[in-house]
N, C-alpha and C positions, 0 to 999 in steps of 0.2 A: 504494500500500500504506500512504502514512504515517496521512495524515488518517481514511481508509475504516478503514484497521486499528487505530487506534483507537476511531472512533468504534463500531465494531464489537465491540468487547473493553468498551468500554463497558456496550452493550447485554448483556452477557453472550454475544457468538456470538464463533463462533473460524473464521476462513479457512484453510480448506483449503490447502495447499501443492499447488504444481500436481499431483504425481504422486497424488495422494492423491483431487483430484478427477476425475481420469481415472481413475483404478480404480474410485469409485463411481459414475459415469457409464454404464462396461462392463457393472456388476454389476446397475443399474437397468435399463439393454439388456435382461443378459440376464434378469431376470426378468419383462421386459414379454414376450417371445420365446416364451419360455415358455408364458404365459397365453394369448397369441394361438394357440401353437401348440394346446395341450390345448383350449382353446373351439372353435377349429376344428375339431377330431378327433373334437368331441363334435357340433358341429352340422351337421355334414356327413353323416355318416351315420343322421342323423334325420332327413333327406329321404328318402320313401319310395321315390324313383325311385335314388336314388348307391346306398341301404342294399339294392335289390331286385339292381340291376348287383353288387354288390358279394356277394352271397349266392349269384346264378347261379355267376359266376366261379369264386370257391371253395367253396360249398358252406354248410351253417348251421353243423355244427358248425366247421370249419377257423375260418369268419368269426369266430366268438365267441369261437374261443382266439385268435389274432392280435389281434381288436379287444379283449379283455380286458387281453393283453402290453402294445400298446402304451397302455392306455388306466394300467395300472401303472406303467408306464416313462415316461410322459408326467407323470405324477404324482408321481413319484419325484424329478424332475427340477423340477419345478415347485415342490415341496418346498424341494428343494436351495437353487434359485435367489431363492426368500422367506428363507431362513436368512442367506444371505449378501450379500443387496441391503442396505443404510444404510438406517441407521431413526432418523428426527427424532422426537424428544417432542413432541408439542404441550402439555404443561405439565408441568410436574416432581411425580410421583406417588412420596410415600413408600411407607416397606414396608409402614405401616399400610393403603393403598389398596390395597394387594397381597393381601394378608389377608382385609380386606375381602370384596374381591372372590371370592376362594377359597372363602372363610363361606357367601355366597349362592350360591354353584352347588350346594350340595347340594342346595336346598330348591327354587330353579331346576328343576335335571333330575327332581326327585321329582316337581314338577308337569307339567313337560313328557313324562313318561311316565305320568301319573296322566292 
């Protein structure tokens, strides 16, 4: 910890206390979980033969409320799990860049619906 932590405090980064990086460790887990999960739930049933098994079974409409449910709840979660995973800056952006940016989405989505 002596030399590392400071040459690290140096650099401007700060080490994590052990319990600290085991909680975002968990939280990366679980947001990686997450995306595995929901991409799977998306491309699994976009094989014609899982999506066709899967419609006999239950039926078209039953299928599309269930595969809508979970495809909300998967998302939901997914959501969740982005919100509270750790988030590194890759370079330190004023509020001016913040602004910025907000400036050009208008003129952005005007042309990407234009």
């Amino acid at each position: 910890s002596g030399a590392r932590g400071r040459a690290a405090r140096a650099r401007g980064l700060t080490i994590a206390p052990p319990g600290e990086a085991a909680k975002a460790s968990r939280l990366m887990l679980e947001f990686f979980a997450a995306l595995a999960v929901f991409l799977l739930a998306h491309s699994l049933p976009a094989r014609p033969a899982v999506r066709g098994r899967l419609v006999a079974a239950l039926g078209e409409r039953p299928y599309l409320i269930l595969y809508s449910l979970l495809s909300v709840g998967l998302l939901a979660w997914l959501i969740g799990a982005a919100l509270r995973a750790p988030s590194v800056p890759l370079w330190p952006a004023g509020i001016w860049a913040w602004h910025l940016a907000l400036l050009l989405m208008l003129p952005s989505c005007w042309l990407l619906v234009g």
